[in-house]
VMD Tcl script that draws the C-alpha trace (Angstrom):
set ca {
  {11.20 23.51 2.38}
  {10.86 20.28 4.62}
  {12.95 17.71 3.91}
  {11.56 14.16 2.52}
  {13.31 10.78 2.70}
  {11.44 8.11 0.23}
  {13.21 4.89 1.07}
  {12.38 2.36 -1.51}
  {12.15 3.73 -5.41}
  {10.10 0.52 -7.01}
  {7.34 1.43 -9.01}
  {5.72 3.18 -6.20}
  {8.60 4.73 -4.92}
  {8.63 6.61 -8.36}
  {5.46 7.18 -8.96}
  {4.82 8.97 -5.34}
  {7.94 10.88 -6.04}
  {6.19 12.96 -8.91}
  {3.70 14.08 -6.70}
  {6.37 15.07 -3.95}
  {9.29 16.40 -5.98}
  {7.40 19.66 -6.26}
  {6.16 20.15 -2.64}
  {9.13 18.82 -0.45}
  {12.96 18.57 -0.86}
  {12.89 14.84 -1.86}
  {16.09 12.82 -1.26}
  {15.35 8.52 -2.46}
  {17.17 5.75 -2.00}
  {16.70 1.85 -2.86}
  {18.83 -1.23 -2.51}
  {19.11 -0.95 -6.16}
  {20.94 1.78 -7.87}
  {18.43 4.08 -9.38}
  {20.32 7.40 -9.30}
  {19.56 7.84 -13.43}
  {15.72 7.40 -13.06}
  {15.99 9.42 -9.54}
  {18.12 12.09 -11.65}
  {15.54 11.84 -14.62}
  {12.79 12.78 -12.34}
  {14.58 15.18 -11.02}
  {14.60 14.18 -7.18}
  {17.65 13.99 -5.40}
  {19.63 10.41 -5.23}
  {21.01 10.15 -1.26}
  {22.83 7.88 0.57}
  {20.74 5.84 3.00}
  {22.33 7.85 5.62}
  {21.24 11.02 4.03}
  {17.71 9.91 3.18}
  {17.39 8.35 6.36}
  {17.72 11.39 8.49}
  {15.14 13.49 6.55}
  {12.65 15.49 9.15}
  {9.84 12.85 7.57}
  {10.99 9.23 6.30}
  {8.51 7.32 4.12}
  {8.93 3.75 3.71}
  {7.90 2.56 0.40}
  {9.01 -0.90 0.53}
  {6.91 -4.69 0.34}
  {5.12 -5.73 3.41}
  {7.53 -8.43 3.78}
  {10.97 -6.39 3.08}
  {9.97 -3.91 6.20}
  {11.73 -5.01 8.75}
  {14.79 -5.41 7.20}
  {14.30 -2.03 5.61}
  {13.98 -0.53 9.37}
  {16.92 -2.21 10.93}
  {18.78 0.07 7.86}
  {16.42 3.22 8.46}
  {16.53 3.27 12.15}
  {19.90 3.76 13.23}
  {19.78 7.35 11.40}
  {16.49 8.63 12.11}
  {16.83 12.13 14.18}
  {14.90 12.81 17.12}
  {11.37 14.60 16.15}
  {11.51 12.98 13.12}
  {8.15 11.61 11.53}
  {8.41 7.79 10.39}
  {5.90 6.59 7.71}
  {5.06 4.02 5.22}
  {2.72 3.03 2.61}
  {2.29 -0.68 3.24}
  {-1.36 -1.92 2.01}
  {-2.12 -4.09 5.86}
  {-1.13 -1.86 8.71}
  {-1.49 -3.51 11.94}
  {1.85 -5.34 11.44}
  {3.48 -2.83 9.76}
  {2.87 -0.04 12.48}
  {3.94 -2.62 15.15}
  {6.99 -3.23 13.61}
  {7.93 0.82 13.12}
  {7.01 1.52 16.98}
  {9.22 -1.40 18.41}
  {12.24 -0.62 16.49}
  {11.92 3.20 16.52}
  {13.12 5.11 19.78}
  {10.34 7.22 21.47}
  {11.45 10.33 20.38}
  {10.70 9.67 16.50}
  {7.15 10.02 15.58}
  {5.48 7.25 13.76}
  {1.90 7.05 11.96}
  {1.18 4.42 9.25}
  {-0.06 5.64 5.57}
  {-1.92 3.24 2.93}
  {-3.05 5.12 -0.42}
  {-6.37 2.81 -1.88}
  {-4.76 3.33 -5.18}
  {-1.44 2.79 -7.25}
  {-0.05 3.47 -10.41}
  {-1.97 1.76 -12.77}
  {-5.56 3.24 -10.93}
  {-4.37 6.54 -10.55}
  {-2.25 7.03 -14.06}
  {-4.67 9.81 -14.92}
  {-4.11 11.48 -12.07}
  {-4.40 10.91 -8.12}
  {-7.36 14.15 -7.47}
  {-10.27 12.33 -6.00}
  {-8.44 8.78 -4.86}
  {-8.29 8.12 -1.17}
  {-5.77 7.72 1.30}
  {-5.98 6.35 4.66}
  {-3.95 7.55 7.90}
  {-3.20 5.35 11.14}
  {-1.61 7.99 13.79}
  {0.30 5.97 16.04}
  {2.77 7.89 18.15}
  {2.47 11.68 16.44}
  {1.04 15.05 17.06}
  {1.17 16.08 13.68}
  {-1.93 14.15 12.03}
  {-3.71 17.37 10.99}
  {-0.58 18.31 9.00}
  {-0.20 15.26 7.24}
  {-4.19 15.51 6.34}
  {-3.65 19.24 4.90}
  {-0.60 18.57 3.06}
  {-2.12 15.54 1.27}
  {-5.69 17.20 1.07}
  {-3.95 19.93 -1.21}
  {-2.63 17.02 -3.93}
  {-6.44 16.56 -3.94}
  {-6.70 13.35 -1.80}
  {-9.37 12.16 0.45}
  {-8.06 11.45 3.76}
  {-9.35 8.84 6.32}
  {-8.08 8.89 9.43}
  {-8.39 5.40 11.31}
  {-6.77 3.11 13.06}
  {-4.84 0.11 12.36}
  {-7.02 -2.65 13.31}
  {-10.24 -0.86 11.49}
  {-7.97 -0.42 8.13}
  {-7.05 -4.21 8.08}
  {-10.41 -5.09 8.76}
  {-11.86 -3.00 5.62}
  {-9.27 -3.66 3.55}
  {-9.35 -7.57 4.14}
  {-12.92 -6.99 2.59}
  {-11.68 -4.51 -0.42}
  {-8.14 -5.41 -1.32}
  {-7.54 -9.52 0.16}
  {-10.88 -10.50 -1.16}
  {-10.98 -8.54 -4.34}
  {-7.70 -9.88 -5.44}
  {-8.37 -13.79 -4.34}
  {-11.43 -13.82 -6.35}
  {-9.31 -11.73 -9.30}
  {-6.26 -14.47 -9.53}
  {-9.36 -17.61 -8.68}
  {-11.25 -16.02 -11.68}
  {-7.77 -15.62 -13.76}
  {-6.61 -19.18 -12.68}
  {-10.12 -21.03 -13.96}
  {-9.30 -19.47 -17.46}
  {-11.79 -16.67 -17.63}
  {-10.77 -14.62 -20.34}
  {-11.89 -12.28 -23.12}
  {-14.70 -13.32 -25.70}
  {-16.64 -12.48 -29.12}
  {-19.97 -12.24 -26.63}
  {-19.67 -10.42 -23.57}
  {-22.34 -8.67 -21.38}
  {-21.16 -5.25 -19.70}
  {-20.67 -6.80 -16.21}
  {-18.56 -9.74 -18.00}
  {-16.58 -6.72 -19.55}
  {-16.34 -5.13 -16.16}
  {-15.18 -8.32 -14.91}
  {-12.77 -8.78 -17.26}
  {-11.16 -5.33 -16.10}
  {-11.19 -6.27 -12.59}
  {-9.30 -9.83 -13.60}
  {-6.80 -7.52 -15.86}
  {-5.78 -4.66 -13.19}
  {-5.71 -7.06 -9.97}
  {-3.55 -10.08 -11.60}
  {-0.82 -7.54 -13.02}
  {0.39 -7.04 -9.36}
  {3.36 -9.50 -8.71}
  {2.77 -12.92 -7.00}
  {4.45 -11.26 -4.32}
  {2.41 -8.50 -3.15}
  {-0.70 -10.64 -3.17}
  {0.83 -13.49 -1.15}
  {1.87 -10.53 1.19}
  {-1.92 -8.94 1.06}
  {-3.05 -12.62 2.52}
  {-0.34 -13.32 4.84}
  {-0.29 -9.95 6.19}
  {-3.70 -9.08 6.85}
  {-5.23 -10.71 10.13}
  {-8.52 -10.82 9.29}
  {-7.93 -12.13 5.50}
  {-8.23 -15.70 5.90}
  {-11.84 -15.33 7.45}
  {-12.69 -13.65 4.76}
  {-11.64 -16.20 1.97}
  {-13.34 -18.66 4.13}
  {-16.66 -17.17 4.21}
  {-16.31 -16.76 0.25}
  {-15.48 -20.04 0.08}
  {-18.16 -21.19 2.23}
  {-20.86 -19.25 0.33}
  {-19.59 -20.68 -2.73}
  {-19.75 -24.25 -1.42}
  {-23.46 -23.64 -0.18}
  {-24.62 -21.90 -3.91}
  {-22.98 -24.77 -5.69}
  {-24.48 -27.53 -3.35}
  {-28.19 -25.71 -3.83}
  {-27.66 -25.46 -7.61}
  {-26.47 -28.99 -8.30}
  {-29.29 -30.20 -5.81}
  {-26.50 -31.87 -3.26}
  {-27.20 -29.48 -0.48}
  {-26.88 -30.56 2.57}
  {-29.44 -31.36 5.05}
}
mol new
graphics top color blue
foreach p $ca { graphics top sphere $p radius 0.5 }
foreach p [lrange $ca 0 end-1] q [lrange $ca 1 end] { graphics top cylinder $p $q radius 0.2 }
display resetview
């Protein structure tokens, strides 16, 4: 059975390792001491050394906390080993894992489009994009996450960060704008309020953190909040009859 190092056991960390602990040989370690919940979910608690020097190591860490995480990782990764991670930008990310790992370790970057709040019914259906980077073993990667029921899209870097500036940056600007101007729940909703409300719920319980990261990360994020705000701007100026000539 192929041997799996998880580095990072957050929230992710532990909820990837229930879909993993069946298929691989998982070993996990975190800054933090988490050998009871690693023991309670039956996965095996390594040292960094151990975990590190898996045939495939899967960095599971915040955007922001990878290169320090690789500077640990690197020094024990084994030649022909596969180096991965599940950051949600991945130009940056995948930059950072070929400068700092030698030529001989493979590297392709990973981003599932969902978590553990969208996916705590169940991850069959949800989709998961792959950026192949330095690797001949792509197709693998695809079957063995096809068979958890995944959708795999293979693309590159620049393409992901692009999309996702659209579908993650923008989506959760507009969710903490939405949450900081108050909107909340009411006695008289319409449906789309109600889906609103949802979106406003799900996107705001992600830490301060990982959204700052989201914008700061993602090179075409900015450009994207700018257009929004532009738009916005323009709407206003044509409803309150100030537009400008």
């Amino acid at each position: 059975m192929l041997n799996l190092g998880l580095i990072g056991f957050g929230r992710f960390g532990q909820f990837a390792a229930r879909y993993l602990r069946t298929r691989v040989h998982l070993f996990v370690w975190d800054l933090r001491d988490q050998r009871k919940k690693a023991a309670s979910l039956g996965v095996t608690w390594g040292t960094l050394e151990e975990t590190a020097s898996c045939q495939v190591v899967l960095l599971a860490v915040p955007i922001s906390e990878m290169p320090a995480a690789l500077t640990r990782v690197v020094p024990y990764l084994r030649p022909g080993a596969l180096l991965m991670d599940v950051c949600a930008v991945k130009m940056a990310p995948v930059e950072w894992m070929l400068a700092a790992a030698p030529e001989n370790v493979e590297v392709m970057g990973t981003h599932p489009l969902f978590g553990p709040r969208s996916a705590r019914a169940g991850i069959d259906g949800f989709k998961v994009a792959l950026c192949p980077a330095r690797t001949t073993r792509t197709g693998l990667v695809q079957e063995f996450l096809t068979t958890l029921g995944l959708h795999v899209i293979v693309t590159t870097p620049e393409e992901h960060d692009r999309q996702m500036a659209l579908a993650q940056a923008l989506t959760h600007f507009v969710a903490r704008g939405l949450f900081e101007a108050g909107v909340a729940d009411q006695e008289m909703k319409t449906p789309s309020y109600e889906h609103l409300l949802k979106v406003v719920e799900n996107l705001t319980k992600d830490s301060p953190e990982m959204f700052e990261d989201l914008e700061a990360y993602n090179p075409f994020a900015e450009e994207t909040r700018i257009r929004l705000l532009d738009a916005l701007h323009r709407i206003d100026g044509h409803l309150s009859g100030k537009e400008e000539g």
